[in-house]
N, C-alpha and C positions, 0 to 999 in steps of 0.2 A: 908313026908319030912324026909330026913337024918337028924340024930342024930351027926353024924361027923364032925365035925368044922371042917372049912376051912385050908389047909395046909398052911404053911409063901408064900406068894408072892414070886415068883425066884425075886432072885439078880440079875439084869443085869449088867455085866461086860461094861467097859468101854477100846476101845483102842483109840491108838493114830496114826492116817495115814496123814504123811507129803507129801506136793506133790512138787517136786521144775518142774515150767517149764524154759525153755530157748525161750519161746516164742517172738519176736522181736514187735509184734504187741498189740494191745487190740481189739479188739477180737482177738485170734489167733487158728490155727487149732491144736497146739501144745499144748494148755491149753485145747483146747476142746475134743483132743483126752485123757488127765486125767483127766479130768472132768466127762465124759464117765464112764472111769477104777474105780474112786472111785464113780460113783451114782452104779454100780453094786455091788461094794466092799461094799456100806452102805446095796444094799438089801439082800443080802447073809447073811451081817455079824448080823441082823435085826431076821431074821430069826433064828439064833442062841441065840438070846438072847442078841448081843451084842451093845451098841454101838459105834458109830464110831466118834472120834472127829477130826474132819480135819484141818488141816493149812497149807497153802500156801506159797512158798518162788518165787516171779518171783524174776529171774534173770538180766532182764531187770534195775528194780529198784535196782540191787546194779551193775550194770557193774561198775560206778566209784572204789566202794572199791574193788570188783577183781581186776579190773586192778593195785589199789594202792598194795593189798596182794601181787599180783604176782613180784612186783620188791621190797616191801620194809619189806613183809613181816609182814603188820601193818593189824589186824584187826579191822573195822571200827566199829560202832555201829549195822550197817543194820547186817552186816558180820555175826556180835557174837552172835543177834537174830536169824541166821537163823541156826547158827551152834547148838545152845540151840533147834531148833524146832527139828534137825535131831537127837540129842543124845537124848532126852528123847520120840522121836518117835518109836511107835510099828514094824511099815513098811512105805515104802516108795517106791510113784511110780514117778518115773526120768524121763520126758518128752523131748525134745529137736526137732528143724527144722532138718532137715540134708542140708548141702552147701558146695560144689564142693564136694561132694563126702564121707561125713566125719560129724560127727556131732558139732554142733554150738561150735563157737572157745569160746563163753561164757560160756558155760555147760561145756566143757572141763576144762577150765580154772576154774570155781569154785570147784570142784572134784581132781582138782589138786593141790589145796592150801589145802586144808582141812588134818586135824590130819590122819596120818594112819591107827591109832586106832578106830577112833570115829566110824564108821561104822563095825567091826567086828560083824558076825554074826545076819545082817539086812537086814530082807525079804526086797525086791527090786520090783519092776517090771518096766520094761525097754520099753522104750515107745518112735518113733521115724514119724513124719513126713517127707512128700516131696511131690512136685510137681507131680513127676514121681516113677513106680514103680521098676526104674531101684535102685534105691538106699535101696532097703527093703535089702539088707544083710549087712546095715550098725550098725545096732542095736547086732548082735550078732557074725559081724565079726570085730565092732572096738567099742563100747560099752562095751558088755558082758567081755571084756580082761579087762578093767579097773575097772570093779566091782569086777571081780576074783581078781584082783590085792589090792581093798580098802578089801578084805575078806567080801563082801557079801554074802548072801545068796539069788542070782538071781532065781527067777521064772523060769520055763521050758517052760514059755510062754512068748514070748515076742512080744509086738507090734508095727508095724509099718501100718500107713494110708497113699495112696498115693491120687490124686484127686477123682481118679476113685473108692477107695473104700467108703466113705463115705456112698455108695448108695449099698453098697452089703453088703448081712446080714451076711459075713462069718466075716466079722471084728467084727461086735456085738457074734458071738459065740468063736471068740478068745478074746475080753474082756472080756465075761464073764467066759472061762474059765481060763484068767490070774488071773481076780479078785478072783475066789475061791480059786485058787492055794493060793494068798497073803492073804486071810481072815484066810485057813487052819494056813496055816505059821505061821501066830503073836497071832493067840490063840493059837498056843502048847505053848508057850513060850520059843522055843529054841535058840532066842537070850539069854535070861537072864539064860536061865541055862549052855549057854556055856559060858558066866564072869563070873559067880560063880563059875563054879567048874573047865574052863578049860583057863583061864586068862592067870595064870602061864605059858602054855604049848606054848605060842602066840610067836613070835620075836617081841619085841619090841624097839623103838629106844627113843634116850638118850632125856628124855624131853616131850616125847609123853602122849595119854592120857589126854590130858589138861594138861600138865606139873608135871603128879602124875610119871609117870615112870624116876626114880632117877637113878635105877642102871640099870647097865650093865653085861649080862651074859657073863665074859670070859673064861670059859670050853665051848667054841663051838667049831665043827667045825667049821663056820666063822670064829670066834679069832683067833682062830689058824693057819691057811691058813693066814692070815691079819699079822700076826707073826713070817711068815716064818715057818712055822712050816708044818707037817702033818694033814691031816682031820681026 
């Protein structure tokens, strides 16, 4: 027998992976295609030592207060839970149906109310259903523009299921390599190190933040162009 006493037990880290779907149904193939994305994101992340705590935002169950945000600008109770699950979320995989061509005018509409800020530098994986495979270039030719746009940090991988793939194994090896891309992602921690160190460097607008961002930079060029001025 060894004389060597046991080394301390690893610490197992803990993240946080929010999943929002735009799924219209219960069951839905929209939920089930993230559902998918994170039981792989838990075995990967498992493997590392991590684990994974998961929360879900259907969109479904707040259409009423998007649609109240989108003209009154009120956030509702459901709203401010789910806005609370994405701000202190590691990553986060963005599910939606696609219809006429475009993805769910609910998924849009809730990504369209939300703070500028609150998503800066948050691994994503972008996740997109349909009927037909005529619509897979909807996820990264009118999706992907709007997360560049919130300042994500969208995966390289990104998925869409149409009927026919449910039954071909190439969809299970592009989940599993979204899911590792998002596992990599939210343990470096390069959301949190880019607020801390690179916040300042961000455009931010008057009131943004959850209402912390007070002031206004006017040495830009913006300002200045806004001013009549030169850039």
């Amino acid at each position: 027998m060894s004389d060597t006493a046991p080394g301390p037990a690893p610490v197992r880290r803990e993240l946080r992976l929010a999943v929002v779907s735009a799924g219209a149904s219960d069951p839905s193939s929209t939920r089930m295609l993230a559902d998918r994305t994170v039981a792989a994101a838990g075995r990967l992340a498992a493997a590392e030592g991590i684990t994974l705590r998961v929360d879900v935002v259907e969109l479904r169950e707040l259409a009423q207060e998007i649609t109240t945000a989108m003209t009154s600008q009120f956030l509702g109770e459901g709203l401010n839970a789910a806005v609370e699950t994405l701000r202190t979320a590691d990553g986060i995989v963005a599910s939606t149906p696609v219809y006429k061509a475009g993805p769910s005018g609910l998924f849009s509409a809730f990504f369209q109310i939300l703070d500028n800020d609150l998503l800066i530098a948050k691994p994503v994986v972008l996740a997109a259903t349909a009927g037909t495979a005529r619509h897979a270039l909807v996820v990264d030719e009118q999706m992907r523009p709007v997360f560049a746009y919130l300042r994500t940090m969208t995966m390289p991988t990104s998925l869409f299921a149409s009927t026919e793939d449910w039954t071909d194994p190439a969809l299970s090896k592009r989940i599993e390599r979204a899911a590792r891309e998002l596992v990599l992602q939210m343990d470096s921690g390069f959301e949190r190190r880019v607020r801390e160190e690179s916040w300042g460097s961000y455009q931010h607008s008057f009131g943004s933040a959850g209402g912390t961002e007070t002031g206004i930079e006017l040495d830009s060029d913006l300002m200045r162009l806004a001013a009549g001025g030169q850039a």
